[in-house]
C-alpha positions in Angstrom: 108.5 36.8 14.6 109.5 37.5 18.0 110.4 33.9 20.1 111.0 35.6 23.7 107.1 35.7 25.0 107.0 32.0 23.5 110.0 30.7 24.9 108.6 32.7 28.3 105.2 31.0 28.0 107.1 27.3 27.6 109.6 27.9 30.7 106.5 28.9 32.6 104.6 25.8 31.5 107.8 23.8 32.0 107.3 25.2 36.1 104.3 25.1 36.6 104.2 21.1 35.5 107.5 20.3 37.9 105.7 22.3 40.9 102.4 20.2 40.3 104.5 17.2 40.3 106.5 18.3 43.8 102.6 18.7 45.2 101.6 15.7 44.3 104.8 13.6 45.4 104.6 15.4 48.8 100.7 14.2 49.4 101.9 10.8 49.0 104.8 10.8 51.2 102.6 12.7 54.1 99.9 9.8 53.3 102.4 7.0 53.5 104.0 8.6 56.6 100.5 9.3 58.0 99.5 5.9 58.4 102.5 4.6 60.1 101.3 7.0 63.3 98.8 6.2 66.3 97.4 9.5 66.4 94.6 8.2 69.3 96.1 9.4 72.6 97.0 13.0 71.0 95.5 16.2 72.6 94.8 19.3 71.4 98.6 20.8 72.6 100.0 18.4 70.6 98.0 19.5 68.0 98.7 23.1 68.4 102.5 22.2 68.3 102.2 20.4 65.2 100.6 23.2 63.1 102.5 25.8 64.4 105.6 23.9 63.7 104.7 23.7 60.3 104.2 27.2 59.9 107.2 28.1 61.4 109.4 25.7 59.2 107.5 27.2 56.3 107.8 30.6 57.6 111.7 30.0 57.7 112.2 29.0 54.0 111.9 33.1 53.7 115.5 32.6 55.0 116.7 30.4 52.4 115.2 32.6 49.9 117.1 36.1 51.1 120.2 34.1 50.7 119.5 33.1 47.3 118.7 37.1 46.7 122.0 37.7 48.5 124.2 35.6 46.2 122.2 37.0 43.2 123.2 40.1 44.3 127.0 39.1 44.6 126.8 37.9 41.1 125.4 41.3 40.1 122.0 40.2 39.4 119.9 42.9 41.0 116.5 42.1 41.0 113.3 42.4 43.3 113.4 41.2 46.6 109.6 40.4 46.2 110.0 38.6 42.8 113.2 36.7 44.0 111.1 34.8 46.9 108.1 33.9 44.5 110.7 32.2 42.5 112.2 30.5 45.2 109.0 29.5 46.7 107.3 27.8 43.9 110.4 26.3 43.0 111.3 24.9 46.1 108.3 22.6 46.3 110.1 20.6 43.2 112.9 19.0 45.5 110.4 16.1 46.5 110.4 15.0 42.9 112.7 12.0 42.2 116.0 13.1 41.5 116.2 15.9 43.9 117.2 18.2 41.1 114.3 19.4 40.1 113.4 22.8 42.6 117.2 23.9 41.4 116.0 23.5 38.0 112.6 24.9 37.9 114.5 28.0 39.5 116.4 28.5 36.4 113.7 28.2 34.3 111.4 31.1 36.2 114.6 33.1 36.4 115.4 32.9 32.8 111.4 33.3 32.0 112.1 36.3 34.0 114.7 37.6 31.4 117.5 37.3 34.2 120.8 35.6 33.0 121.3 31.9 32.8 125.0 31.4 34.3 124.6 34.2 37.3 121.5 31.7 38.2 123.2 29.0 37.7 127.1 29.4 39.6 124.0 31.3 42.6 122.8 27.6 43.0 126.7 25.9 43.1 127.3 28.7 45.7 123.7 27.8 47.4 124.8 23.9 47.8 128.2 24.6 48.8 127.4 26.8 51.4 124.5 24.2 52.5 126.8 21.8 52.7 129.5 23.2 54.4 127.3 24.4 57.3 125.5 21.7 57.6 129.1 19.6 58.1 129.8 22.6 60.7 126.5 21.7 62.6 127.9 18.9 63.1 130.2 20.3 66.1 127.3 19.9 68.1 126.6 16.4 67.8 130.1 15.9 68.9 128.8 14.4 72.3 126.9 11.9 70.9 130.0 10.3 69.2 133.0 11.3 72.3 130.6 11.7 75.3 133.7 12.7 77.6 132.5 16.2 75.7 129.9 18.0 77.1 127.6 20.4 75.3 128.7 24.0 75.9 132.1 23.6 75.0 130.6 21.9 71.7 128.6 25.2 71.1 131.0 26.9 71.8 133.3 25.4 69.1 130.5 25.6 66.8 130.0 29.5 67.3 133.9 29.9 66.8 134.1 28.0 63.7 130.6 29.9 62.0 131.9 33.5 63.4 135.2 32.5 61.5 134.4 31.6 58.6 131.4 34.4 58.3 134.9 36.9 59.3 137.1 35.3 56.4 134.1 35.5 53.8 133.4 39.5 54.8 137.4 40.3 54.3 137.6 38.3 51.0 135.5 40.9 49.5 132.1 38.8 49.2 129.8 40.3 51.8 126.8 38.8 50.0 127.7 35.2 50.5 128.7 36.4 54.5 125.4 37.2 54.5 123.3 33.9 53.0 125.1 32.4 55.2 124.0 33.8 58.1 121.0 33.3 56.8 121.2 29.6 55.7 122.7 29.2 59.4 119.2 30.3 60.5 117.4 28.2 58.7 119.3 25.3 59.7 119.0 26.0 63.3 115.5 26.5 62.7 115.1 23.1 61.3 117.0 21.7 64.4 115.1 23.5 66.3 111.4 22.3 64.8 112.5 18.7 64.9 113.3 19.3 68.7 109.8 20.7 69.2 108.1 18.1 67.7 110.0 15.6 69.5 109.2 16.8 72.8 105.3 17.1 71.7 105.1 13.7 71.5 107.8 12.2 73.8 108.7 13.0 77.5 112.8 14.0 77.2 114.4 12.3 80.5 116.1 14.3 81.9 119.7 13.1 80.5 118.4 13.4 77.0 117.8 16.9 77.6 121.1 17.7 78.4 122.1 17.4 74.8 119.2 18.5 73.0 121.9 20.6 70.7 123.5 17.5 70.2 120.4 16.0 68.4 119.9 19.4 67.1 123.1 19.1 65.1 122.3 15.1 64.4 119.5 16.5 62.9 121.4 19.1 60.5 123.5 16.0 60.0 121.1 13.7 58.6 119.4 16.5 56.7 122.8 17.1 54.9 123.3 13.4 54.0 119.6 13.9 52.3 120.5 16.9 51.1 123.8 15.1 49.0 122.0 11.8 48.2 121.3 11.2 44.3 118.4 10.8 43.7 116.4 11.1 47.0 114.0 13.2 46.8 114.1 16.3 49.6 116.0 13.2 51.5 113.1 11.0 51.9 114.3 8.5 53.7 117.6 9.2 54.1 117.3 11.8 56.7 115.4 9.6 58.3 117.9 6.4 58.7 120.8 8.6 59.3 118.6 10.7 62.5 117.5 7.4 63.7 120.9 6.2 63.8 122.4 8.7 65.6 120.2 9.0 68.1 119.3 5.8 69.2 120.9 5.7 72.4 119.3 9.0 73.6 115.5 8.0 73.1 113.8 4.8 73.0 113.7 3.5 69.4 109.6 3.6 69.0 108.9 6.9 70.1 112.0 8.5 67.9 110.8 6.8 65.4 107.4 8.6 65.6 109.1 11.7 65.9 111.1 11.1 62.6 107.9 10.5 61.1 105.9 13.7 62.1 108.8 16.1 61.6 109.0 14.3 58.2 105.5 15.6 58.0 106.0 19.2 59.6 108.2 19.8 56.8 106.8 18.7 54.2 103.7 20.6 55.2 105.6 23.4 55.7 106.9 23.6 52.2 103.7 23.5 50.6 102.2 26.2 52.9 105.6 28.7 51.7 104.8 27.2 48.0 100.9 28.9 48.4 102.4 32.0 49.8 104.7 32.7 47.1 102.1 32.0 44.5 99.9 35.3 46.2 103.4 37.5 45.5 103.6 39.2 42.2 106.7 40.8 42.4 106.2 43.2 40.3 107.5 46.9 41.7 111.1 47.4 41.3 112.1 47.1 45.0 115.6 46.6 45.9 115.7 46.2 49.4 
């Protein structure tokens, strides 16, 4: 009796239960978040902003999911580009299950239902959170002003773009050119993610004029407090950690109540944004042997 197309049916049924789970955790959190907002003086710009933002974070996780292809590739797992980021997609939904865990496993389980090996997918997720991590703590070169304001922001870009062009040099001479490259990827997405919460922020709240001056500053508080979600047992996609740690950082740029509505709704542009790249990636099939 052959057990592969069993096993295969179990690992897919072990998926598709986690990703139902993800969806239903992130419908409560955007209904919890939802009702802490006065939505009655919004126009219809704002809520323009608001759905493209979404899409655009969603749009974005395509980034995280080339890397993830990248380090497969660096481990000598060659596989579809196309079946890769349907993997990542519906597993990525899982992180807003309790125990934040959960999308890296439900990867494992489609890749080894996909007949790819267990420790290449495995040692590609260490290198995924490692080089999360790391460039998340390197985002946090921007936010040096808000913590030495003698500072100002260029030269804090500028040591940020010294550092990430360093380390991106180092990694293409040590003979890994895949991880050079998901990390120029993942250094996307992270700036996206800045970038989105910045949006969403100035949607909703008029930026005086010094607060503008170190929008990359909050742009890198906002990496920061994604990162201490990111490395939290236990919280799922960082609920509420992110949170406390943005509104801690930047409470002397904004007043408290309307960056705390900000926090919400980009709480909510995310989360929205990770189900719409979860429905993609269920339309890909994946199927023709592409490579590139």
């Amino acid at each position: 009796m052959n057990r592969k197309p069993r096993l295969k049916r179990i690992l897919h049924a072990a998926s598709s239960i986690l990703a139902l789970a993800g969806i239903l955790f992130v419908v409560l959190g955007i209904a919890h978040h939802w009702r802490e907002i006065d939505i009655s003086g919004w126009g219809s710009t704002t809520w323009a902003v608001l759905g493209i933002s979404s899409v655009a974070y969603g749009a974005a996780n395509i980034l995280l999911a080339r890397a993830w292809w990248h380090l497969l590739r660096e481990l000598d797992v060659h596989v579809p580009w196309l079946k890769a980021l349907r993997i990542y997609g519906v597993s990525q939904i899982n992180k807003y299950i309790p125990g934040n865990i959960f999308h890296l496993a439900g990867r494992q389980t489609l890749g080894m239902a996909a007949g790819w090996a267990a420790r290449p997918l495995a040692t590609s997720a260490l290198w995924e959170l490692i080089l999360l991590a790391a460039l998340g703590a390197l985002f946090g070169t921007l936010a040096l002003p808000l913590f030495w304001p003698p500072l100002p922001p260029l030269p804090a870009i500028a040591l940020w773009v010294g550092l990430s062009a360093l380390i991106h040099a180092a990694l293409r001479r040590g003979g890994v050119p895949g991880i050079a490259r998901a990390m120029c990827l993942q250094t996307c997405f992270l700036a996206t993610s800045g970038a989105v919460f910045l949006t969403v922020l100035m949607a909703t709240y008029k930026t005086p004029p010094e607060a503008s001056l170190l929008l990359p500053a909050a742009c890198g508080a906002y990496v920061l407090a994604w990162l201490a979600g990111l490395v939290t047992p236990g919280a799922p996609a960082g609920v509420g950690v992110r949170e406390t740690v943005l509104l801690f950082l930047l409470k002397g740029l904004f007043a408290p109540s309307d960056l705390l509505v900000a926090v919400v709704l980009g709480r909510i542009v995310t989360a929205s944004g990770d189900v719409l790249f979860y429905l993609s990636a269920l339309t890909l099939r994946g199927g023709a042997e592409e490579q590139a």
